[in-house]
N, C-alpha and C positions, 0 to 999 in steps of 0.2 A: 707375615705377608698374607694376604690374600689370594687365593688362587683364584684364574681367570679365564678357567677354558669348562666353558657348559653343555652339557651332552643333552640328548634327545634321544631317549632308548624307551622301549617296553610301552611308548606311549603315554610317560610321563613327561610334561613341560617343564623346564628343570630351571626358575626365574631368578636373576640376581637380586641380593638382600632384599629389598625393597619390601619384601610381605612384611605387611605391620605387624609386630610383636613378636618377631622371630626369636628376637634375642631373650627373652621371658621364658620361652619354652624352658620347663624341667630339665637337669643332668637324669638322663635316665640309666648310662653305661656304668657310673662310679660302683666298685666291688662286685660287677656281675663277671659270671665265671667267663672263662676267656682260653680260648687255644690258637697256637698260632703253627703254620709251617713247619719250624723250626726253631732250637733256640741257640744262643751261644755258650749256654751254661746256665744252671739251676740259679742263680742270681739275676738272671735275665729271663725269667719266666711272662708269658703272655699279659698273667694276671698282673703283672707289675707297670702294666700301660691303663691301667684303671682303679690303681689304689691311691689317688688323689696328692701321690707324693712326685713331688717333681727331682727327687733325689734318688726315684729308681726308674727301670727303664725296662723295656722289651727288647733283646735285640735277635736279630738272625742268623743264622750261619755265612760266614761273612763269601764273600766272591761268588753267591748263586745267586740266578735269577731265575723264574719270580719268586718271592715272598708274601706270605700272606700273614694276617693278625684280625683275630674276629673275636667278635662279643656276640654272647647271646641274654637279650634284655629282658629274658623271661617272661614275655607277651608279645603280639602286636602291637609294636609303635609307629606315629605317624612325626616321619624322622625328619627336622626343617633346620636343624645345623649339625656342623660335626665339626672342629676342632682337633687339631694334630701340633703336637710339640714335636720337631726333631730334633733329636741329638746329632754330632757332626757327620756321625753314617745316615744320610736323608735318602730318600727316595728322588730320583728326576721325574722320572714319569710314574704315575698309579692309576688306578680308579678305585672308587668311593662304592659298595655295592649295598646291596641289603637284599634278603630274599626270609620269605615268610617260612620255610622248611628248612633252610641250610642246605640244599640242593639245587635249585632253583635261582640265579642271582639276576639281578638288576641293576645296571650301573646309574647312580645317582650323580655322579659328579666325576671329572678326569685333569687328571694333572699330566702335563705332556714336556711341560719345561720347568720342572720344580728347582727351587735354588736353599733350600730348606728353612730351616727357622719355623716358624708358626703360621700353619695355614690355616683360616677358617673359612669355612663353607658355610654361606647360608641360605636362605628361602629356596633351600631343598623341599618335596614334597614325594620322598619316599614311603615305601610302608611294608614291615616286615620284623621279625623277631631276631632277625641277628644282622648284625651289620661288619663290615670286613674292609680292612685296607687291601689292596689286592695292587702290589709293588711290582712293575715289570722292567721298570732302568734303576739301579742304584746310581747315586750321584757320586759315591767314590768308590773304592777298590776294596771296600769292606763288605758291611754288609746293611739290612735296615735296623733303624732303633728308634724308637719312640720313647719319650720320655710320659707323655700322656695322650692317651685318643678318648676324648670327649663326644659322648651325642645326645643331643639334643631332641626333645619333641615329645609328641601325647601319647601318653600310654595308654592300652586298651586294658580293661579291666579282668577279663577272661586270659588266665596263662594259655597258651599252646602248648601241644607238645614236641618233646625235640624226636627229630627224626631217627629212624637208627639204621637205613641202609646207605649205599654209598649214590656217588654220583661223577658226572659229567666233572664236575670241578673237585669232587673227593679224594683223597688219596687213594689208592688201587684196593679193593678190599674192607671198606669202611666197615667198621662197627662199629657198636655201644653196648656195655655190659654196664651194668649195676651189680654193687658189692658190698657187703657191710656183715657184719657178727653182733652175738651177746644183743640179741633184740628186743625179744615180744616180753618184760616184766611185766607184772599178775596186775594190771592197771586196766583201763579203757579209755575210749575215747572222752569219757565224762569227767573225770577227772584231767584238769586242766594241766597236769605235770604230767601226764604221762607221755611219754616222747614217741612209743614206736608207731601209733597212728599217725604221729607227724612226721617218721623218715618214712613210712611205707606212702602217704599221699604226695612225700617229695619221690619217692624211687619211682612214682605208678604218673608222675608227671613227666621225667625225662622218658620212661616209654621206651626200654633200653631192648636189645635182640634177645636178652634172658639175664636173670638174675642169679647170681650167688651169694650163698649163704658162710660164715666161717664160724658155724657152731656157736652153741648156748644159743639156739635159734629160739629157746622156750624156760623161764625161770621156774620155780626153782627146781624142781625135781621133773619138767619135763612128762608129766603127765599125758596121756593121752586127753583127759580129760582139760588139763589147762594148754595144751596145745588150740582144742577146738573153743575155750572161753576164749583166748586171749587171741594167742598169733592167727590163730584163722581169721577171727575181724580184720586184722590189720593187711601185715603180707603176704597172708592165706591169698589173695585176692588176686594175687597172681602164681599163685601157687604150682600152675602148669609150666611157668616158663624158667622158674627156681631148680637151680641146683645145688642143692644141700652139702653140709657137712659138718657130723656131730660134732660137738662140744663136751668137754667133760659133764658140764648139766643135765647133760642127754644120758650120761650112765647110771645118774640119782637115782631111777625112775622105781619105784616098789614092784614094780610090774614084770622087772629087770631090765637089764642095761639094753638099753634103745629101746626098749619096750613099743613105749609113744611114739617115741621119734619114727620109727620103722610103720605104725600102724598108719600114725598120719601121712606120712609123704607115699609110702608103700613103694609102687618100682621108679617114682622118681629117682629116689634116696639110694635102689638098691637096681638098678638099671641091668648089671652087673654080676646081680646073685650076692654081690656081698656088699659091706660099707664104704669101699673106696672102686672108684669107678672112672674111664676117663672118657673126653668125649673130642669131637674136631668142629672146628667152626673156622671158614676161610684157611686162611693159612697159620693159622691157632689151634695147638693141641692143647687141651684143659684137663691135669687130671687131678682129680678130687681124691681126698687123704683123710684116714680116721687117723687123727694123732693119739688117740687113747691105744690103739694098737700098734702106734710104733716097734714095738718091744715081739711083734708074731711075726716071724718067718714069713708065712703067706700072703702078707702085702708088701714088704722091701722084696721077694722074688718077684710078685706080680708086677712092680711099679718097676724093677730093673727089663722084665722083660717089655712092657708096654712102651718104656720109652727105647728100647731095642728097636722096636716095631714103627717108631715112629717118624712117617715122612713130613710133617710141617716143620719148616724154617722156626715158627715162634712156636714157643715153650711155657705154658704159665702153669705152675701149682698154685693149690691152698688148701689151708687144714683151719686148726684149730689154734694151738700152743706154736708160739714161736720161736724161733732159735734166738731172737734177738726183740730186746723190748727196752725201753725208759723207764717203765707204769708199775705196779705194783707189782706185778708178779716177776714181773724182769726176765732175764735170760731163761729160757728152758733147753740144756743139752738134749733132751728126748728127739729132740728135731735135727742134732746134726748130722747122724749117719743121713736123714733122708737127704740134706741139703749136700752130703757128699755124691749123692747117686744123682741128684737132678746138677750138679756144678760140672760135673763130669759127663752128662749129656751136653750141656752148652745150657740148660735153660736160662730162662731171662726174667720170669717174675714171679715172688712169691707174696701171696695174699695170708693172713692171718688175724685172728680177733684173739681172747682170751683178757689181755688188757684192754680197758673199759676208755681207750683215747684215740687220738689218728695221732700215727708217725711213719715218715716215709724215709728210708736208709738210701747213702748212694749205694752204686754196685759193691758188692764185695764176697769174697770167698767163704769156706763153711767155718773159718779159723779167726773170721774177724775182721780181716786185714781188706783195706781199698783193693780192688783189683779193676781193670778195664773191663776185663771179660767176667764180671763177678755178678750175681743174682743181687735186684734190687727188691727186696722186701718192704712189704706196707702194713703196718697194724692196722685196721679200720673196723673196733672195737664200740664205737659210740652207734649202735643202730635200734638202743632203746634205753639198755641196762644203767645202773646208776655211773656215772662217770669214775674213772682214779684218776687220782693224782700224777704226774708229772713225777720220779722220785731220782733216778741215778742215771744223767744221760749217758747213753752208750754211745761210743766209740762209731764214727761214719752214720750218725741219726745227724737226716739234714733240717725236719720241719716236724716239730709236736702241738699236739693242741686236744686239751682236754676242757670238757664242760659245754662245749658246743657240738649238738646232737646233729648225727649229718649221715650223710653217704658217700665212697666213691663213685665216681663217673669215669669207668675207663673207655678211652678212647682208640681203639685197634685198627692195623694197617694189615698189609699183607707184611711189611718190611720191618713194623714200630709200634710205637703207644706211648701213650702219654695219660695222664690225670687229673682230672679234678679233685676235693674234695669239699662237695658240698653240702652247706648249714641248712638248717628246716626251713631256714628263712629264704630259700633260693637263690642266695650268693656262695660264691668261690672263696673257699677262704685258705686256700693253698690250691695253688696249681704247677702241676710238677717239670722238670725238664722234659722235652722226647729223646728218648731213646731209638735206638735201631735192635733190629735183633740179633743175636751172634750168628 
């Protein structure tokens, strides 16, 4: 169907189809990364209303209103249709927005009596880098579901960047971190394989509130000296907003263990006085973990008393070495006493590189097993290094993917978070359920 109700907002004239050549305009939306509201289940991820398949879907948590589902198209576009498949949960009323920040919205078009099936919107003449269904009636007692949101119009050729504080229409608390491991290989920008100039120009694009590191930040022995040849070109470049943590490669170093690593980051890295450090941000406690020292007294008492100490709701670690992996190196027990002291706090997410892939687990305990109230861990190992292989999937691994170089994009509430994980190429190429926090 057609939707028939046209809005006049922000001082945009909003005309029906009639602009010649609307329908010409570019798919600009197809595999741009995507978050939405809510979801129903990791099978109904955001990103699944923009991967050009009409056999998956987005949906929402069913009996709320409103709902929202948004693309960000990686520039400014000038947006002149938009397309919506619904599944039988449709939206009755919505509006159509677009805002150039993701703070900022402008309503393009509104739907007041929708009856679902297929609406296309044309000879719109919005303009902005993300665009958002923004659902205020559902039409049944479920919830909303799109099988596809299509948009239409001209791309600008200069990316923006994404915003990273919150807003007026943000969740309470917004954030944006960038994250990734195993990065800077003894390469440069000159050589055209070399990956980590191309995640750190994708990391230094989304423009996140700070960035984390999950060790092997520098191959292969971590030099002080190949620190400042290599990682310093790259993600050196935001170096002030990084916070680190070693990787076994970091204990190579001839100079001795951290040697480099310590001289270069200096009280970034050691904030603390020592290698594992925590910090707060919103209602997010962050605390940073040397896995090479699991096995010292002095950081399982520090990391038992700090999370003692600690009053945020949300809870995230990351190290190094993971408790749980697919990739080559697989399973490492070193990490389960900690993942007993943080499961037993209530924490809710654990970040790790070491395998050289992205894999994201649902919730589960330090013994393996599904639990509701279980830590969801992520390997996000591709942030330069040569890729592994895919080799033994482990038990509660819900999405892997090796060989495409990328970063996560995590997305923080005061309440939640959800993720991206995205390619050098500036697409989503997994985007995860949201979660709440315990």
């Amino acid at each position: 169907m057609f939707a028939t109700v046209l809005v006049l907002v922000g001082g945009l004239l909003l005309g029906w189809s009639g602009r010649a050549g609307a329908a010409a305009d570019p798919l600009l939306s197809r595999g741009k990364a995507a978050t939405a509201s809510s979801t129903e289940g990791s099978s109904y991820a955001a990103g699944k209303a923009f991967d050009g398949n009409t056999a998956t879907r987005w949906a929402s948590t069913e009996g709320k209103d409103p709902q929202w589902l948004r693309v960000d198209l990686g520039a400014n576009a000038s947006v002149s249709r938009i397309k919506l498949v619904w599944e039988a949960a449709y939206a009755k009323a919505y509006r159509l927005e677009v805002s150039a920040d993701g703070a900022t919205w402008t309503s393009v078009a509104e739907e007041k009596a929708g009856n679902g099936g297929t609406d296309e919107w044309t000879g719109l003449s919005g303009k902005g880098r993300y665009v958002r269904m923004y659902g205020t009636a559902r039409g049944t007692s479920y919830g909303y579901s799109l099988f596809e949101m299509e948009v239409y119009g001209t791309a600008d050729t200069t990316p923006t960047p994404t915003p990273t504080g919150p807003s007026p229409t943000a969740p309470a608390g917004a954030f944006t971190v960038v994250a990734a491991g195993d990065i800077a290989a003894q390469c440069t920008a000159s050589d055209s394989a070399c990956a980590h100039p191309k995640t750190a120009a994708l990391a230094q694009r989304i423009d996140p509130k700070f960035y984390l590191t999950m060790g092997d930040n520098q191959y292969d022995d971590a030099r002080l000296a190949d620190f400042k040849a290599y990682y310093d070109k790259t993600w050196g470049a935001f170096k002030a907003k990084t916070r680190p943590v070693p990787g076994n490669h970091e204990t190579y170093d001839p100079a001795g263990s951290l040697a480099g690593y310590k001289a270069y980051f200096g009280s970034i890295a050691y904030p603390q006085g020592k290698s594992w450090y925590s910090f707060d941000e919103g209602n997010w406690h962050f605390v940073a973990l040397d896995s090479n020292a699991f096995d010292q007294s002095a950081q399982i008492d520090w990391l038992k008393a700090d999370l003692a100490a600690n009053g945020k709701k949300c809870v995230a670690a990351y190290w190094h070495h993971p408790l749980y992996s697919s990739g080559g190196h697989g399973n490492d027990p070193v990490s389960r006493p900690v993942w007993r002291i943080l499961y037993d706090a209530k924490a809710d997410l654990v970040l790790n590189g070491h395998d050289h892939h992205y894999e994201r687990f649902a919730p589960q305990d330090p013994d393996g097993k599904a639990a509701a109230d279980g830590i969801v861990e992520i390997v996000g190992g591709m942030g330069g290094a040569e890729p592994y292989p895919i080799e033994q999937i482990q038990p509660n691994s819900q999405k892997r993917i090796s060989g495409e170089y990328g970063v996560l994009k995590l997305d923080l509430t005061d309440s939640g978070y959800g993720w991206s994980y995205v390619g050098t190429d500036g697409k989503a190429k997994d985007t995860s359920p949201t979660y709440s926090c315990h």
